[in-house]
DOVOBA-398180 format. One record per atom (N, C-alpha, C): y, x, z negated. Coordinates in steps of 0.1 Angstrom, whole numbers, plus 5000, padded with zeros to 4 digits. Layout:
BEGIN
YXZ ...
END
This chain:
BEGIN
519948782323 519348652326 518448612314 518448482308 518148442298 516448412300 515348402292 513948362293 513648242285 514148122288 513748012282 512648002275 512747972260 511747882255 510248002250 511048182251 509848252248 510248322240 511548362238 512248512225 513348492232 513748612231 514448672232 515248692248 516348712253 517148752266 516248862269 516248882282 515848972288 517149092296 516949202288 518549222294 518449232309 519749252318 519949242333 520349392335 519749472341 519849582343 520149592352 520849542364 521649522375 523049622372 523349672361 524749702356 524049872354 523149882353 523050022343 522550122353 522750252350 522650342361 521150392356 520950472369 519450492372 518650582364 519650622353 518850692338 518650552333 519250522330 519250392318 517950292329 518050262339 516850172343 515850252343 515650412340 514550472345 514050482330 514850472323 514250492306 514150372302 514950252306 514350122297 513150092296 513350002283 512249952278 511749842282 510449812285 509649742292 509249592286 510949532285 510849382276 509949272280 510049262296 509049162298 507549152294 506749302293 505649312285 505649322274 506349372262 506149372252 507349242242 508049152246 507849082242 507948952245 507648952255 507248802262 505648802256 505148882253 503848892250 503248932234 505048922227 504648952216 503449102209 503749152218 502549322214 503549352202 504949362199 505749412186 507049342188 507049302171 508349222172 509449312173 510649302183 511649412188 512049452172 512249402163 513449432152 512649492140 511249492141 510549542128 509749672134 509049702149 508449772154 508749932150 508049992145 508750172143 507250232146 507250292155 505750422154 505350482147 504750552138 503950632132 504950782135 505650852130 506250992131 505051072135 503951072132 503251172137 502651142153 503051022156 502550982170 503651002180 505751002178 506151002181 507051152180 506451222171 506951382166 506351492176 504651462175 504051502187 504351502200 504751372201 504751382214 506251372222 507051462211 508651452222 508851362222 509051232221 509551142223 510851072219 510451132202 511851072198 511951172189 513851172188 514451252181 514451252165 513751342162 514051352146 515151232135 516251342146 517051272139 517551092145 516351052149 516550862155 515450852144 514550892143 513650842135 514250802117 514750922115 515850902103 516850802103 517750772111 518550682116 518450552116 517150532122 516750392126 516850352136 517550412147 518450342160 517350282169 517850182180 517250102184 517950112197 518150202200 518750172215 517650172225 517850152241 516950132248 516650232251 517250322254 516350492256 515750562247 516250522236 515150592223 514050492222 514050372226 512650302226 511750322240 512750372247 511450412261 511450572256 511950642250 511250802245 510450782237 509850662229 508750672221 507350652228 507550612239 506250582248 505550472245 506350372242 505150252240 504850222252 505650192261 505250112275 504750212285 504450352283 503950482289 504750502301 505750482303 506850512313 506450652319 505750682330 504950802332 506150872344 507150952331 507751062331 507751152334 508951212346 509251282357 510051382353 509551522344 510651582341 511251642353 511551602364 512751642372 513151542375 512751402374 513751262375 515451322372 515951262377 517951292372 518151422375 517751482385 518751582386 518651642401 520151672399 520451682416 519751762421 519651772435 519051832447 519651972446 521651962446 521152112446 520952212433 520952132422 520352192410 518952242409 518452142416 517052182420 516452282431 516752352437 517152412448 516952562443 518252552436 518452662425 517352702416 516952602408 516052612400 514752652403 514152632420 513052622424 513052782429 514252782435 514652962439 514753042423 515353022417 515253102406 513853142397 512853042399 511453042396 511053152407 511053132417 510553222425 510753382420 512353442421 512653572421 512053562405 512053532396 511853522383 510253632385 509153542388 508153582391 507553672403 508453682407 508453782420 507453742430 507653602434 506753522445 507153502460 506453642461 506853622476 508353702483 508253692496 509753752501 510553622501 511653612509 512453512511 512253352520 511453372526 511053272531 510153232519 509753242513 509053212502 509653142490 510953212491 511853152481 512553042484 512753042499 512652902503 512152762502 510952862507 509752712501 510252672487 510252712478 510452682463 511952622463 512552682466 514052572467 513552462468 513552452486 512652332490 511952242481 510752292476 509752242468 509952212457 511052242450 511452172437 512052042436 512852032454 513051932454 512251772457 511151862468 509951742469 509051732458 509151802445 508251802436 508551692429 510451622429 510951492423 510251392428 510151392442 509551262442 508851292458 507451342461 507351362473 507051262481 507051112479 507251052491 508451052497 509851112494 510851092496 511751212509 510851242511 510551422519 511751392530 511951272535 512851242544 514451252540 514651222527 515951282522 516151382518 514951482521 515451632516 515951682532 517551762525 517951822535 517552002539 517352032553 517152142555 515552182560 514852082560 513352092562 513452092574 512352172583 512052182597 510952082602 511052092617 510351932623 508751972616 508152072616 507152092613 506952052599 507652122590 507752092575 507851932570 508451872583 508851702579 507251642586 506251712598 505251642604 504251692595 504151772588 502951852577 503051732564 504051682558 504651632550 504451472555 504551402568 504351282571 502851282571 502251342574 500551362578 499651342562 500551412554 500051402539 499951312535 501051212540 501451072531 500451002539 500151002550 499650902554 498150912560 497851022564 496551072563 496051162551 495651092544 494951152530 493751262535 493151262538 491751342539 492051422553 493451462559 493951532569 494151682560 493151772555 493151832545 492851992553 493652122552 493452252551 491352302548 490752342563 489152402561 489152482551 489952562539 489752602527 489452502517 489952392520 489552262505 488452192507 487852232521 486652172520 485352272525 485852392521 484952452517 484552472502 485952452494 485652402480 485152292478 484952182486 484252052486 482552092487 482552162497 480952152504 480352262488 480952392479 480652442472 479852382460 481252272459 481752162446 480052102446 479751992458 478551942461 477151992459 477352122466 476352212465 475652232449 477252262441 476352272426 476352132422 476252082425 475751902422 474251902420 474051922439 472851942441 471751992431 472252152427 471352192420 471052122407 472252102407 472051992390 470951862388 470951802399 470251702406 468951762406 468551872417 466851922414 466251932403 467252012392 466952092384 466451952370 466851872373 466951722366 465451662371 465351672385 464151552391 463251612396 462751792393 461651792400 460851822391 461251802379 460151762364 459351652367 460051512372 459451372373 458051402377 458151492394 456851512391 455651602393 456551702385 455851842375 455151832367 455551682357 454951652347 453751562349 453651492362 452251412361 450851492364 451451662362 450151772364 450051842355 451351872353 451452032340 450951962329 451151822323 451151792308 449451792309 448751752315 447451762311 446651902313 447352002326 446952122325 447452172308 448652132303 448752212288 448152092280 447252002277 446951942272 447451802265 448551812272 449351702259 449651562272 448551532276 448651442288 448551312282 447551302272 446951162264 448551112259 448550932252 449350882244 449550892228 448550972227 448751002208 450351102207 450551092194 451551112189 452351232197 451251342193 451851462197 452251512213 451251442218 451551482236 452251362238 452951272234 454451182235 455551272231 455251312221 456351412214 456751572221 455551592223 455251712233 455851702247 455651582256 456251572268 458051572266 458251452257 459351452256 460151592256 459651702246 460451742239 460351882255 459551852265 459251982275 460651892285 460551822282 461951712294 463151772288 463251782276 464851722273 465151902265 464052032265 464552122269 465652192271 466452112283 467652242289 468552152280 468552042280 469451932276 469852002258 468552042254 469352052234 469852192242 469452322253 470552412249 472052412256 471952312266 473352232270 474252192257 473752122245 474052062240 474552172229 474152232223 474152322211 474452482213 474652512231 474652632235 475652642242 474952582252 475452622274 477052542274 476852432266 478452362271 479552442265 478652482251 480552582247 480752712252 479452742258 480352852267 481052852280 481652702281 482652702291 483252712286 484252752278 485352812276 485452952273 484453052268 485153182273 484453232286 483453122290 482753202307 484553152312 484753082312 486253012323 487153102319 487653132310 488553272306 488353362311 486853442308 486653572311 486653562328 486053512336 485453492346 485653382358 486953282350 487553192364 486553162367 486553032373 486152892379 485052962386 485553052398 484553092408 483253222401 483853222387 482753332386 481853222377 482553122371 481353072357 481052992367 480552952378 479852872387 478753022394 479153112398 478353212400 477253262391 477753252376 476853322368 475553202365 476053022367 475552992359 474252952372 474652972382 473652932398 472853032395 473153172389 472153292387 470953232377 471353182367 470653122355 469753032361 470552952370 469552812372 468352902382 468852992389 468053052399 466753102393 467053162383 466453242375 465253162368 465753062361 465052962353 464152852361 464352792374 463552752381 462052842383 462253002388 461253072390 460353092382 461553112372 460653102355 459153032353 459752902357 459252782350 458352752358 458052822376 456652862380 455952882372 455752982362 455353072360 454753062343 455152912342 454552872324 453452842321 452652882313 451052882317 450452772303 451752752292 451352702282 452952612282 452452472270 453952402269 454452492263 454652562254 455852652249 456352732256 455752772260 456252882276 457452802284 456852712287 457352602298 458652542292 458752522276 459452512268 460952582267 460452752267 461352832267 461952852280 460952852291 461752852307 462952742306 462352622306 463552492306 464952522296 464552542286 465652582278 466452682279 466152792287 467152892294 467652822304 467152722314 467752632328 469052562320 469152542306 470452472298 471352572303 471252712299 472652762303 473252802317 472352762328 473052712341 473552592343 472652462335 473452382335 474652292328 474652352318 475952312307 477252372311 477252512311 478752542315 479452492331 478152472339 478552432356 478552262355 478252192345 478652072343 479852032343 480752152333 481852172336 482752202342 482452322344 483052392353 483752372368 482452292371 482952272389 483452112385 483252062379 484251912382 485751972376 485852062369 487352102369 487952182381 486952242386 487352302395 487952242406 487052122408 487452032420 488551942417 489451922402 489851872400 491251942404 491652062398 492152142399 492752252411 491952172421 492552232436 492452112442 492651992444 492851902454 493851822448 494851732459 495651632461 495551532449 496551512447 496151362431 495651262442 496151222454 495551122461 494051122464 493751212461 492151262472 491751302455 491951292444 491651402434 489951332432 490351192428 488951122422 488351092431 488451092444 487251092453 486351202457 487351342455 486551482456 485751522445 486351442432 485851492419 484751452418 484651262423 483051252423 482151252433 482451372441 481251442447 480551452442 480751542431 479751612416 478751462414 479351382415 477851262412 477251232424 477751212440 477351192452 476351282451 476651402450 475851482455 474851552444 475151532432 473851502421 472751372423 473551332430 472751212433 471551222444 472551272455 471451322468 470451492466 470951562450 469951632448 468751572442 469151472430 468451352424 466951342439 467651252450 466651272456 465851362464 466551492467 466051602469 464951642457 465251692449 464451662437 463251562442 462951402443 462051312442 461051372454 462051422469 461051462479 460851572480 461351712472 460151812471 458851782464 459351692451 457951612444 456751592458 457451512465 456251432470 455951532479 456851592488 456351702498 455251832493 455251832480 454251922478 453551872472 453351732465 451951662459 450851702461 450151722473 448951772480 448551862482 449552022479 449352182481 448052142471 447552252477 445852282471 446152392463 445352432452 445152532447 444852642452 445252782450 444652902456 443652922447 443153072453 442253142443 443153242432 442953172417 443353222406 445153142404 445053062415 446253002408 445952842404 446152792392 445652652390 447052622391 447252482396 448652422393 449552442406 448852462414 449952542425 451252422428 450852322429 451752202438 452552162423 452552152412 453852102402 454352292404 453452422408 454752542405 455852542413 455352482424 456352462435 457352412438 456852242432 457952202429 459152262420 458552292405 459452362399 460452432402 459952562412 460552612418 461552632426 461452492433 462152472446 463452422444 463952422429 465152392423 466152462426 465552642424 465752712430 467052762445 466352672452 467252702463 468152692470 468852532462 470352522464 471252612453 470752632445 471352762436 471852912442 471052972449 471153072460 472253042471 472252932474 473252902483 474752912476 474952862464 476152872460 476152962454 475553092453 475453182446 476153342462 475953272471 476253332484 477553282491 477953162485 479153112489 480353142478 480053142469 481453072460 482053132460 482153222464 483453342466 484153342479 483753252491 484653232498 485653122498 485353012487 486452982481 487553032472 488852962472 490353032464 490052992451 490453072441 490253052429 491052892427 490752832412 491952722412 493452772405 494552722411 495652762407 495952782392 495552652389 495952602374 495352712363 494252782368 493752882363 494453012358 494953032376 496153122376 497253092363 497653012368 498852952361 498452972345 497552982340 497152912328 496853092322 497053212330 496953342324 498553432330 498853332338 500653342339 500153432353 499753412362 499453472374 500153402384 501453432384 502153272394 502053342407 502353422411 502253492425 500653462432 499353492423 498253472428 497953312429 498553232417 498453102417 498752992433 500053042436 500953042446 499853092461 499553212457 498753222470 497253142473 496753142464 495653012462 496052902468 497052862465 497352712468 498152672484 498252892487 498552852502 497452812509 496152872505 495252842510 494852712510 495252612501 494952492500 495452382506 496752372511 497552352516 498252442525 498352302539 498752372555 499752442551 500752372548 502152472547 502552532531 503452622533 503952662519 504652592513 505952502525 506652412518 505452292505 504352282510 503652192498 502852292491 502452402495 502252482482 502752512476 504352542476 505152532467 505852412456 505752312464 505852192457 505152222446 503852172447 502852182439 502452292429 503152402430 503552522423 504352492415 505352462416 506752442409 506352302401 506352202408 505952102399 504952092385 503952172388 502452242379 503052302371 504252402371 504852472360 506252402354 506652332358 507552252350 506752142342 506052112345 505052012332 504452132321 503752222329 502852352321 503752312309 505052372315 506052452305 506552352292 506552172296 506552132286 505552142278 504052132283 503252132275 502852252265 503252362270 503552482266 503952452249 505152372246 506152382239 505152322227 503852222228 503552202218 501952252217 501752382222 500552412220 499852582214 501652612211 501652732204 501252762188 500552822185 500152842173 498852752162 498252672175 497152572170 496152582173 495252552166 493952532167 493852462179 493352462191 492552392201 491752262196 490452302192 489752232189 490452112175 491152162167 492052092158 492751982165 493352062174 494751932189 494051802193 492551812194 491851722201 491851632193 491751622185 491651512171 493551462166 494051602164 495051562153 496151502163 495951552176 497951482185 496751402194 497551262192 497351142194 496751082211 497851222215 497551162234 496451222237 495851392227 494251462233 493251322226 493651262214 492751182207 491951082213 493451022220 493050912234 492150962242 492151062248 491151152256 490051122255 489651212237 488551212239 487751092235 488650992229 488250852224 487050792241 488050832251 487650752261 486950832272 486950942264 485851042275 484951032270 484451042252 483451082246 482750892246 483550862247 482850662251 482350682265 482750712271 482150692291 480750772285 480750932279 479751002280 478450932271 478750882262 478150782251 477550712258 477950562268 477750522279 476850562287 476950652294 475950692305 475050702298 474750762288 473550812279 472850672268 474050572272 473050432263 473150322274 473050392286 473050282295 471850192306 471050302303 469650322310 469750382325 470450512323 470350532337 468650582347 468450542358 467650512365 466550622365 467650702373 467150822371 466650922359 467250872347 466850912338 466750862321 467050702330 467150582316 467750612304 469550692305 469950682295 470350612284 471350572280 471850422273 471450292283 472250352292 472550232302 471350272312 470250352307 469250352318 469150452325 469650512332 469450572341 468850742342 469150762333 468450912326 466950922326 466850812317 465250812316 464350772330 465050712339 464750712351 464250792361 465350862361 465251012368 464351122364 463551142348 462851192345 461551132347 461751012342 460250942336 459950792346 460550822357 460250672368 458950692374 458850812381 457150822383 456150782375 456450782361 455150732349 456050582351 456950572351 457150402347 456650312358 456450372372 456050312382 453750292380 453750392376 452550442372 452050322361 452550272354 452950212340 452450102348 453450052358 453749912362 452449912376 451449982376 450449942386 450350042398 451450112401 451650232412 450550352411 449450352428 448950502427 450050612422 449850702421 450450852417 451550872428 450550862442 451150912450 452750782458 452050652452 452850532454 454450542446 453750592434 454850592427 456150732426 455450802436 456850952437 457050892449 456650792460 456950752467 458150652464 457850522456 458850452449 460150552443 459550612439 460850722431 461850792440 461050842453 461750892462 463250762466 462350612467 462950512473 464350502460 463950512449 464950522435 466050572445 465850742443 466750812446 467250802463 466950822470 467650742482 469050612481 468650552476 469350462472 470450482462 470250542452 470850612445 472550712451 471450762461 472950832468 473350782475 473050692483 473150642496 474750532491 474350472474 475350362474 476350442463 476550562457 477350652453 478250672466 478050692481 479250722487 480250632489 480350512488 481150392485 482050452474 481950492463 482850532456 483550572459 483250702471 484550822476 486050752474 486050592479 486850552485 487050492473 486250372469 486450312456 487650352446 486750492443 486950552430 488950552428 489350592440 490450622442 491450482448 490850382451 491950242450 491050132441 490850082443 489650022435 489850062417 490050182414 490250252402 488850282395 489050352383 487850372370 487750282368 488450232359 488150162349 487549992355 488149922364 487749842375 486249852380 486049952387 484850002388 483550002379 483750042367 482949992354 482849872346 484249802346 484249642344 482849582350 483249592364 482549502378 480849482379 480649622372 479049712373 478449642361 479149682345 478249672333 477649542337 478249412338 477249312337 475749292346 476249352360 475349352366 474149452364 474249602355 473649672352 472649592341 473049552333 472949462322 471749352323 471849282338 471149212338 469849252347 469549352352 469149412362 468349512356 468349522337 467449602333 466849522322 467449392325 466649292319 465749232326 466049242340 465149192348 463849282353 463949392351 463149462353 461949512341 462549502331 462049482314 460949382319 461149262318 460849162323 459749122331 459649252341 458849212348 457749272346 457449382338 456249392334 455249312322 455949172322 455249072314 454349002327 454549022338 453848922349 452449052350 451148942348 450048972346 449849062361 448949202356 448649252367 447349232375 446649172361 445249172370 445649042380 446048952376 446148822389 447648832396 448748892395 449848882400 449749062408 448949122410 449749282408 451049282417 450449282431 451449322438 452649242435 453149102429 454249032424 454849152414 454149202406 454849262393 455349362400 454549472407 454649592412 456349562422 456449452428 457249422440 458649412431 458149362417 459849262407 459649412400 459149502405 459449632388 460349712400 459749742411 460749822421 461249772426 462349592426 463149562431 463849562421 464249532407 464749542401 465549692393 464449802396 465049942395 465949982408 465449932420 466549952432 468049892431 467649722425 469249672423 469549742412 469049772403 470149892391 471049982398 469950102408 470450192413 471550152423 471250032425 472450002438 474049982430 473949892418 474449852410 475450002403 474550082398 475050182391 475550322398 475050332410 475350442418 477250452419 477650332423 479050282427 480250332416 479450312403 480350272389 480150362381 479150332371 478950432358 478250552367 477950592371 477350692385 478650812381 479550772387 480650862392 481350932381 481850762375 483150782369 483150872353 482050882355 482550942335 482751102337 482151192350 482551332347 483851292356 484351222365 485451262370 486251202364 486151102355 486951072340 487351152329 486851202329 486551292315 487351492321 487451482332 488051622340 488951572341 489451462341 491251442342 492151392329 490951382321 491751282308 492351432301 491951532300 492551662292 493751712298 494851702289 496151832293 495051942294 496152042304 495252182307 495152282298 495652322285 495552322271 494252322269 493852212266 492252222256 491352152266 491752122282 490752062291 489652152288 489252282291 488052342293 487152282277 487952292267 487352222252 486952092253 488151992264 487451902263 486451842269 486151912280 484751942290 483651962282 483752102273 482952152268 482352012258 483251922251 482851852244 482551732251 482951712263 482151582269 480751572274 480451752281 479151762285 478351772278 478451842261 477251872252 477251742246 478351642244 477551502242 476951452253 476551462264 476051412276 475251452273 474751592272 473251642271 472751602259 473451632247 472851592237 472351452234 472851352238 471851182237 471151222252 471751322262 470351312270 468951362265 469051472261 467651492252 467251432247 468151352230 467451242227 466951162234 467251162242 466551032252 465451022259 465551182262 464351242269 462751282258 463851322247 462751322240 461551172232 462451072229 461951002224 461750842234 461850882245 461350752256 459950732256 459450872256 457950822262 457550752246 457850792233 457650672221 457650562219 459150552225 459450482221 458950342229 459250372238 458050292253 456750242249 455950332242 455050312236 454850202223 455850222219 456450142204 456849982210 457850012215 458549872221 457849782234 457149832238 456649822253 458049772266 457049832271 458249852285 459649762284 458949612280 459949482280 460949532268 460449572255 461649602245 462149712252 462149832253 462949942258 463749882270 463649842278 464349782286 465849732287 465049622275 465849502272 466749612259 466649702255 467449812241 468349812253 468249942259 469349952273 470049842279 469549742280 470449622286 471449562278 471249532266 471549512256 473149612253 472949752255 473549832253 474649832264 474449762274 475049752287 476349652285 475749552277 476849432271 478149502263 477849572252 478349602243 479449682254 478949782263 479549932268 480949812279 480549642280 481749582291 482749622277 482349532268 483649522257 484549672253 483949752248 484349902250 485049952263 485049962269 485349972280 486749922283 486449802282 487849662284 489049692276 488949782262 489449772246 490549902248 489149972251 489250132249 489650222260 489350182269 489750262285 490750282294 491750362291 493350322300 492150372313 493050322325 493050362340 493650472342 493350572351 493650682352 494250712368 493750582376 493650622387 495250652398 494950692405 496750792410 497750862403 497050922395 498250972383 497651162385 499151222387 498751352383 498151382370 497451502370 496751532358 497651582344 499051592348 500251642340 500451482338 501051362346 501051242341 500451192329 499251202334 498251132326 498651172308 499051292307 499951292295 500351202285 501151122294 502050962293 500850842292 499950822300 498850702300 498350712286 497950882277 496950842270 497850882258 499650872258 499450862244 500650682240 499550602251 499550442248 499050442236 499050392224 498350372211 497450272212 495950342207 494650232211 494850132206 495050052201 495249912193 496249882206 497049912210 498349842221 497349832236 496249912239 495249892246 494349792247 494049782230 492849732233 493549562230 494249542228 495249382226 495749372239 495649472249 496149452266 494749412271 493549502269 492549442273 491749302274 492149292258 491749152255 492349072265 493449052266 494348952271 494748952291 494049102293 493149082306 491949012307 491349042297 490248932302 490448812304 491448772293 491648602293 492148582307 493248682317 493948662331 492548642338 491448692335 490848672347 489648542349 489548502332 488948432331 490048302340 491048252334 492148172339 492248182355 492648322358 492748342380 491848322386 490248362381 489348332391 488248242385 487948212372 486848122368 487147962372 488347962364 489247832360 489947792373 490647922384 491347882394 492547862394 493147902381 494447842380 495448032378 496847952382 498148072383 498648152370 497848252372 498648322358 499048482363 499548522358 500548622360 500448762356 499848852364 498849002356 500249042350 499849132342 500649222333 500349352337 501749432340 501249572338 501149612325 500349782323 500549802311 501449912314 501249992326 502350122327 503150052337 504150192339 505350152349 505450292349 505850302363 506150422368 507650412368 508450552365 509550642363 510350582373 511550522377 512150512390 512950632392 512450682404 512850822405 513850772421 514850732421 515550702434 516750812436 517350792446 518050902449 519150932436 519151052426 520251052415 520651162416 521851192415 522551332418 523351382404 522551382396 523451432386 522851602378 523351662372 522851812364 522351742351 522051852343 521151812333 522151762318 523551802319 524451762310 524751642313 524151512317 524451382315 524151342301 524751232298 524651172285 523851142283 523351082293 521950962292 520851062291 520651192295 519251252292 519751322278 520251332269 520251432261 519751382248 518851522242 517851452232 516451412238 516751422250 514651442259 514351592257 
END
């Protein structure tokens, strides 16, 4: 059928069999929209050599056919390597993996027949023949009740949360530690040094997160698996809370905090991979950002051990008793997961990733009701592994992340979200975007803005409440709604919301107080309401899916030590800078930063959301410039659909694989040279 009056014919693919429709190239987007003119367009060899896509020898050639233009990945055709091939090739293949690895007895090897076939396309479970009524009602239940999940996965949930939690105390029961300890060590006053001093007692765990604790998630995860580098590092944080009872001077207090980094750096990691790596792709991004729910609801746990022990009295010979306590009390959700984590299953991918397929396999029984889907999901996990395999032999790790194009993408847009949170002003702890410096320093900002002591860990308590309360809206969000949507929706309103609260410490206190006091903590609550939903969640459970499983633990490690590291900075130099700018400039710096972080975002950010973590492969090696010219030209759809009111026509950027019923082996014509 012909396209009037815009290029080029549109071919009719009415004629072509279901390789050729599943590999064409995606004409209506790219040049109805002009992204590359069809007849001059060629990739970059190092973008297309990387990544399998195209044959050596096409690249030399020149050829232009439509399956070597959908093997270069412009239009990210998110590829099924078991698309095209028969059922009972598969069958075979899924049994032959089995005896190979020695998984299991014969019912076992079943399942893997079985499961190589629903691994093609598992909504399709009804055309697989030989499945039992149970194996077809285990299988209907999946598709359609998502969170109808095996009491093993959600004991890895309640664990997952748990170390949230501590993350969260260990974060907020400084806020109000420090409106006692800094003048017990002297550095209470606004001159130079006890600004520089407080700062630099906050942001602590954060430089050995940054320069320590984060890179040893990758040999704690080696040596020690998911369930031990969450054990070791709950020991640390256990350890380091007690500690930091116990500091009688800021350097003391200095070095306590700064050992608390290596609990929290490597478990920053750690458990969002963990969670990532044993749940459902459907359910993946709503379990992942637990890790912020429930940092969130430590966040306020954190604010009301503050207040709950404000008023302990001093003993005899102890000064300070009520900030030791608090310190302390960080403590205790640490112990808990230090008592649990071992009754969860290791994660598979783990297995898989030291060639443990039998143990891998048994894990995932646990995870799943039946075997027929633990096997799926076994077999599927190692038929991607295996491509990925192919280009990860003999390289630098750390080198891959930069030099092949699709890790680049990664960390382009992991190391942007982490950037983000930290220039956002998070609330809690007023990072970039606010919210960081929040979480540390809201008690003094409330304090700042007219609040008794006791008013303002009260206000702070009200922060954090809210804080988690409007994080559980994500669960759902995160996972239809999407990432990247999610953060669109948020920046402006964050944006304006720390302008407004900047702002309101220009209304005079001696004749307005309670006005100013009422616009400083209504405006920090709509942040928190604002930010909880969006930039809240999405950047660790962004950032745990954007890595092949290859250099994921590397690229954790490098997403969380840039997290820490502008968190320190931040920590360290707020109470100055505060001082420098007054409340209204600092504010209005973070809000500011909120603007810039929509455009970023819009340019730079593929969506991630429903895609296995082997997919995602395909999403990120879209070429940023072909992103960020889609972005652009979403905005303009939306400005046009909903400002303007008028009919315009979304664009995809991906397309999913058409995986329909094909019965062929792997000697067809049409796949050869993938």
């Amino acid at each position: 059928m012909a396209s009037p009056n815009i290029g080029p014919s549109i071919p009719d693919t009415a004629s072509k069999t279901s390789s050729e429709r599943r590999l064409e190239y995606d004409w209506d987007y790219h040049d109805i929209n002009h992204t590359f003119p069809l007849r001059t367009f060629r990739p970059d060899p190092e973008y297309d050599d990387e990544n399998h896509s195209v044959p050596p020898a096409a690249l030399r050639m020149g050829t232009t056919t439509a399956a070597e233009r959908a093997r270069r990945n412009v239009n990210a055709k998110l590829a099924n390597p078991l698309a095209g091939i028969s059922h009972a090739m598969l069958e075979e293949m899924g049994a032959r993996y089995a005896r190979k690895h020695q998984v299991g007895d014969q019912e076992d090897i079943r399942a893997f027949s079985k499961g190589a076939v629903l691994a093609q396309d598992p909504s399709k479970y009804q055309t697989v023949a030989g499945l039992t009524e149970e194996e077809q009602l285990v299988l209907h239940t999946e598709e359609h009740h998502r969170w109808h999940q095996p009491p093993p996965l959600y004991i890895v949930i309640v664990v997952c949360s748990t170390c949230a939690a501590v993350q969260g105390m260990d974060e907020t029961v400084v806020n109000g530690g420090q409106l006692f300890y800094k003048y017990q060590y002297g550095i209470g006053g606004d001159d130079p040094r006890s600004t520089w001093l407080t700062g630099l007692l906050n942001s602590a765990p954060y430089l050995c997160c940054a320069f320590l604790g984060c890179w040893l998630t990758v040999p704690f995860n080696s040596l020690f698996g998911r369930r031990g580098t969450i054990f070791l590092t709950c020991i640390f944080s256990a350890l380091a809370c007690f500690w930091q009872a116990f500091a009688n001077t800021w350097w003391h207090m200095f070095i306590a905090r700064f050992f608390l980094g290596f609990g929290i750096g490597p478990k920053s990691a750690a458990v969002p991979i963990f969670a990532a790596e044993t749940t459902p792709p459907r359910i993946r991004g709503a379990l992942v950002m637990q890790w912020q729910v429930w940092t969130a609801a430590g966040i306020m746990l954190g604010y009301a051990s503050d207040l709950c022990l404000y008023k302990v009295q001093d003993q005899a010979g102890v000064i300070g008793l009520n900030w030791r306590l608090m310190m302390a009390s960080a403590m205790l959700p640490a112990l808990v997961v230090v008592a649990c984590v071992f009754m969860c299953p290791e994660s598979p991918r783990w297995y898989m990733s030291k060639g443990r397929h039998f143990k891998a396999y048994q894990s995932m029984c646990k995870l799943r009701y039946n075997k027929i889907q633990a096997a799926r999901d076994i077999y599927y996990m190692h038929t991607l592994l295996e491509a990925e395999n192919d280009i990860k032999h003999g390289r630098n790790k750390f080198v891959e992340i930069i030099t092949r194009r699709r890790n680049r993408n990664a960390m382009i847009a992991s190391e942007l979200l982490m950037f983000l949170q930290q220039v956002r002003g998070d609330l809690p702890r007023l990072n970039f975007c606010g919210v960081n410096i929040i979480s540390y320093y809201s008690s003094q900002i409330f304090l700042d803005g007219g609040f008794s002591p006791i008013s303002a860990l009260s206000a702070s308590l009200g922060f954090g409440l809210i804080n988690w309360i409007f994080a559980i809206p994500a669960i759902y969000t995160i996972d239809t709604f999407g990432r990247r949507n999610l953060l669109l929706t948020t920046y402006p309103f964050l944006s304006l919301f720390l302008f407004f609260t900047g702002f309101s410490f220009s209304i005079p206190a001696e004749t307005k107080h309670s006005t100013r006091t009422a616009c400083i903590a209504l405006g920090i609550y709509l942040y928190g309401i604002v930010y909880s939903p969006g930039q809240g969640p999405v950047p660790f459970t962004y950032s745990t899916e954007a890595y092949p499983l290859y250099v994921r633990a590397y690229g954790m490690s490098l997403a969380t030590a840039t997290t820490w590291f502008l968190n320190a900075l931040l920590s360290i130099t707020w109470p100055s800078m505060q001082a420098a700018f007054t409340p209204q400039g600092a504010f209005s710096w973070y809000a500011g930063w909120n603007v810039v972080g929509f455009f970023l975002i819009l340019t730079l950010l593929p969506e991630t959301k429903g895609k296995t973590l082997e997919e995602l492969d395909q999403v990120f090696s879209v070429p940023t410039r072909v992103h960020a010219q889609y972005g652009l030209r979403k905005l303009r759809y939306f400005v046009m659909r909903y400002v303007l009111r008028r009919d315009a026509g979304a664009e995809p950027l991906y397309a999913h694989e058409d995986t329909r019923d094909i019965d062929r082996g792997f000697d067809h014509d049409d796949e050869k040279g993938m």
